[in-house]
N, C-alpha and C positions, 0 to 999 in steps of 0.2 A: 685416319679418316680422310676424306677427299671432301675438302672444306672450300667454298668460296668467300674472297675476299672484296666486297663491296667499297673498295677506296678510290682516291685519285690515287695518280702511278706514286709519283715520290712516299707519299706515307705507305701508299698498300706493296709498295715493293719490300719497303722493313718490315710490315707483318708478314708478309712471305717468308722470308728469311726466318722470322721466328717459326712460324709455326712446321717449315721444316726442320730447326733443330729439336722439337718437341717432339716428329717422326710422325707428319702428317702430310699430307701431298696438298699443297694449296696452290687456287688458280686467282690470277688479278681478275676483278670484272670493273675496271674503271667506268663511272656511270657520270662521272662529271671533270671537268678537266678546268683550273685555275687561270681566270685572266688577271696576270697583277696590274695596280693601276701606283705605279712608281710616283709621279707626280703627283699625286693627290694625297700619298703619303709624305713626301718629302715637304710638301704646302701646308701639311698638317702640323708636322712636327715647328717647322717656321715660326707658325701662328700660334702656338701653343706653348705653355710651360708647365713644371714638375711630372705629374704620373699620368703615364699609360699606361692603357688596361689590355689585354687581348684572350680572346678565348678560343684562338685557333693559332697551332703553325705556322698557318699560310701566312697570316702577319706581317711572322718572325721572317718569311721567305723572302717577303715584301721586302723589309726592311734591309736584309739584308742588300740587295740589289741596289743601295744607297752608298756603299762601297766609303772611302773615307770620310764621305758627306756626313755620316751617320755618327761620326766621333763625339765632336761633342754633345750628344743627347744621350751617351752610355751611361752617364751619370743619373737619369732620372727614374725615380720608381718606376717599375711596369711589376704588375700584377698580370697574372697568368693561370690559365686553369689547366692542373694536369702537370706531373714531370715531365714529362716528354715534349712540352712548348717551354715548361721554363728551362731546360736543357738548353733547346735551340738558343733561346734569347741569353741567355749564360755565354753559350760557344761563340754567340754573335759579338759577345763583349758587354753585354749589361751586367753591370755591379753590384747594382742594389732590385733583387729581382725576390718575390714573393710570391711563395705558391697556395695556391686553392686546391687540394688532393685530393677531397671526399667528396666532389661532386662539382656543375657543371655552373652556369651561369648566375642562378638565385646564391650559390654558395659564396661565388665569387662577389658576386656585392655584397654581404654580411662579411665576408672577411674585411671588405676596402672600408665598410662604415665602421672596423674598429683600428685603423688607419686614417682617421680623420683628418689630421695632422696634415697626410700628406695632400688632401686636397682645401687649406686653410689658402693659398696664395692662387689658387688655378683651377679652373673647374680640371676634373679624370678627360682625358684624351683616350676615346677608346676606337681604337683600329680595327674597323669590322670587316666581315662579307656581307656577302650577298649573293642569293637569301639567305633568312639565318634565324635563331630561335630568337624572341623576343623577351625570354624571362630576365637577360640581366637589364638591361637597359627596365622592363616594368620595377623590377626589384628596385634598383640604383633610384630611380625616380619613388617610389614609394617610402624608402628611405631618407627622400629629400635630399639624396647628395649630388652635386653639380658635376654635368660631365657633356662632352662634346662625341658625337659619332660622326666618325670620317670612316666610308667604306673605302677599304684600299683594294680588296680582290672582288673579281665576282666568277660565281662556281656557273659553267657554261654547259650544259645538259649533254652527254654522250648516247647513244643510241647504239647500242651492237647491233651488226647484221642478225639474222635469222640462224644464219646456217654457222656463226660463232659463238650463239647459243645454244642450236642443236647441238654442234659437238661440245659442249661445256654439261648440259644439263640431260640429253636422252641419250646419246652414246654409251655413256656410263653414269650411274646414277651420282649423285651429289650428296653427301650425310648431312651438312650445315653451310648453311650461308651467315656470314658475320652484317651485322649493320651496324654501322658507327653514327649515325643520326635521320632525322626524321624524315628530312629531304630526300636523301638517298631511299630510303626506304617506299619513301611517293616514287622516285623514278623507280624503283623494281619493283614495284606491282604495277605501276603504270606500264609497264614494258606489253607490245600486243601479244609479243610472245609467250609472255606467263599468263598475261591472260588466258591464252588460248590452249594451254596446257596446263591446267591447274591440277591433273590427275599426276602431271609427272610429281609434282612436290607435296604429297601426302604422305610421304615417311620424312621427308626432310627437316630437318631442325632449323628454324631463326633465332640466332643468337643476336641479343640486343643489349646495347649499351645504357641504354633508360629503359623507363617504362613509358614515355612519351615518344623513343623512337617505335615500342610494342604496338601502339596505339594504331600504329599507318599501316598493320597489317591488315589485310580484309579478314573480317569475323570468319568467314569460311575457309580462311588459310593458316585458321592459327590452332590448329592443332597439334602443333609441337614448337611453343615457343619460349625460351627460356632468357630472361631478363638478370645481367649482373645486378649483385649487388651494393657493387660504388660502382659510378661510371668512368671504369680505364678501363685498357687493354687488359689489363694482369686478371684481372675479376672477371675478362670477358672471357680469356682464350680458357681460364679456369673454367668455364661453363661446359669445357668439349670433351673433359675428364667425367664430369658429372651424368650420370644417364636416367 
């Protein structure tokens, strides 16, 4: 299948890589690009003590770019949503690292309120974007557990040319386009270009990671849209097996 991949480069270069060993021809359509804010995380961590929470990579990206500054805080809980963030933050040198698997920001704060424990000396330090879903922080707060938001990246809007769409999406047709969150999914139907071709993508499939990033499609373009069933990768790219 001839699949686009809706990421920034770094993550959507590894889904490439997968979905060509699975024997599918995929193209990056990076739609937002990562401004880290290095200082703001390192001010964070300063100011703060025991657990950090993160529900993205980029974070881990962040942090890492802290270089041996970052040593002595490997010690502290961080909570993570997803293998593949608690990987990074693993490989970065975090020891005591705890995953949230079966789903996205509301899961991850039911998992930290049965970790109580660790926020008894400190409110959750959690290292965000921007912009960004709202559910953990509603969750965390409805739960009454104390926690601090420091944004350390912000996701900076990409705009394809016209005519890098054209050859992406009318040259040759497209079977599925992946979307990995809500955002993302606002800029690619925001794009003027889909707009203004909505007839090319009436065979095309949107594969989505929630049913909240489902949500951000326009009712008239969701004619072929299929939602995992946990939000990873594994349950998504499973979706292009499925017909």
């Amino acid at each position: 299948m001839r699949v686009v991949v809706t990421r920034p480069q770094h993550s959507g270069e590894r889904t490439v890589r997968r979905l060509a060993q699975m024997g599918h021809e995929a193209l990056l359509l990076p739609l937002a690009e990562p401004v880290h804010l290095v200082e703001e995380a390192w001010q964070a961590l300063l100011d703060t003590e025991g657990a950090i929470a993160v529900t993205s990579a980029e974070a881990i990206r962040v942090l890492a770019l802290l270089g041996s500054d970052l040593a002595e805080h490997l010690g502290r809980p961080l909570f993570a949503v997803g293998r593949a963030t608690a990987k990074e933050a693993a490989n970065l040198g975090f020891t005591n690292v705890v995953i949230s698997e079966g789903g996205g920001g509301t899961e991850l704060a039911a998992l930290i309120s049965g970790h109580a424990a660790s926020l008894a000396k400190a409110p959750l330090l959690y290292l965000a974007g921007h912009p960004r879903a709202a559910s953990f922080e509603t969750r965390l707060a409805e739960l009454q557990l104390p926690f601090r938001t420091v944004e350390c990246y912000r996701m900076l809007d990409i705009v394809p040319e016209d005519d890098s769409l054209r050859r992406l999406f009318i040259d040759r047709n497209v079977d599925a386009v992946l979307l990995y969150s809500h955002q993302t999914a606002q800029r690619f139907f925001g794009l003027s270009f889909v707009q203004r071709n909505r007839e090319i993508f009436t065979e095309t499939r949107f594969l989505c990671l929630s049913e909240a990033i489902a949500e951000a499609i326009p009712a008239a373009m969701r004619l072929h849209v299929d939602t995992a069933d946990m939000p990873n990768e594994d349950r998504l790219l499973a979706l292009l097996d499925a017909e």
